[in-house]
N, C-alpha and C positions, 0 to 999 in steps of 0.2 A: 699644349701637348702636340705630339707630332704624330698626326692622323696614322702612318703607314704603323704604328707602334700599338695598336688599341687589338688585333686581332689575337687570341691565344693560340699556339700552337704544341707541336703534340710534344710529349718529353721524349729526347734524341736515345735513353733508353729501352723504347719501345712500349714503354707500360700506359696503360690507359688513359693515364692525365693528362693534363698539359700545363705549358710555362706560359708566364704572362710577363711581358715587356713594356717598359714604358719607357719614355725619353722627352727631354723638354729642350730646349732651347736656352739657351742662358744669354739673353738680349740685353746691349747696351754695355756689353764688359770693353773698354778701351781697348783698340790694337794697341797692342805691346804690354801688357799687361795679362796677359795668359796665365804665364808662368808665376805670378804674384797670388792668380786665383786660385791655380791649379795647389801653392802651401798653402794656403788658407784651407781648401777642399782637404787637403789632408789630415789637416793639423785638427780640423774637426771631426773629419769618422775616425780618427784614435781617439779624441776624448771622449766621443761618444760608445767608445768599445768597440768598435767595429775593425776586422782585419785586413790591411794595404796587402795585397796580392801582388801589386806591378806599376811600378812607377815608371815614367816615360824618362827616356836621356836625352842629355844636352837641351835645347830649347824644345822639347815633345812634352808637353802638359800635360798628356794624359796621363790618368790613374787607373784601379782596377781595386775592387775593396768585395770584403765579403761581412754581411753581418752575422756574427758568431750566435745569436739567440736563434735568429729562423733560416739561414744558408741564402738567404736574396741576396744577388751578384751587384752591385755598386759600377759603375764606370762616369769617368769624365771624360768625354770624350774632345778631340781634337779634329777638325775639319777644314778642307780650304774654304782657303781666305782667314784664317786665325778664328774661326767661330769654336764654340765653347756648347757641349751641348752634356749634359744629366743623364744619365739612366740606371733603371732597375729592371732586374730579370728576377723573377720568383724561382723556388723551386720546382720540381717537378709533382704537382697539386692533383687529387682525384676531386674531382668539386663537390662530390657527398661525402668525400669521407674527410676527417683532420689531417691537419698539417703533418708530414715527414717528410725530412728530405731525403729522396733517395741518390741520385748524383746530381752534383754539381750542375748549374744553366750553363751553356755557352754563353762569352759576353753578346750582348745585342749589338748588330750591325750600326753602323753609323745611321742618322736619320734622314730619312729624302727631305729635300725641300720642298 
C-alpha cells in the first residue's frame, strides 16, 4: 500500500464525513506491457458489474471505473517511467451512521513514491 494514501479526508461536499483512498502498486508488470494490463483491468470490472467511467487514448493505460452497488471510484492509474498503480476512493462515509452515497469522490491523486 502506498503510505501517503491511508489518511481520510473530509467529503469535497462539505458534509461531515469523509472519503477514504487507497492505492497499491502493481510491481513486476513488464515495460511495454501496460496497455495489455490496462484490457485485462477492464475486461474484469465489466464482468464483475462495475462501470468504465474513462479509458485512457493511444498508449495512456489508464482507466476510471465506478462500482454500481456502493459508488467507490475505481482507477488504474499511469505513472512515469510506465509504472502501473490500483486505487479506490470511497464515497462520502459518516463513520456512525450507514453507507449512502451522496456525490461522487474525486479520482485519487497519483501515489508518491
Amino acid at each position: 500500500m502506498i503510505a501517503s494514501s491511508v489518511e481520510p479526508n473530509a467529503c469535497l461536499d462539505g458534509d461531515d464525513g469523509v472519503v477514504m483512498s487507497r492505492a497499491y502498486w502493481l510491481r513486476d508488470v513488464p515495460k511495454g506491457r501496460t496497455m495489455e494490463l490496462s484490457r485485462q483491468v477492464q475486461a474484469h470490472w465489466r464482468k464483475r458489474g462495475y462501470t468504465v467511467t474513462a479509458v485512457g487514448t493511444g498508449d495512456n493505460p489508464e482507466l476510471s471505473g465506478e462500482s454500481t452497488t456502493d459508488s467507490f471510484t475505481l482507477a488504474l492509474g499511469w505513472a512515469e517511467g510506465d509504472d502501473l498503480y490500483l486505487a479506490a476512493t470511497s464515497p462520502c462515509v459518516t463513520p456512525d451512521a450507514p453507507t449512502a452515497p451522496a456525490t461522487p469522490p474525486a479520482t485519487p491523486a497519483p501515489p508518491q513514491r
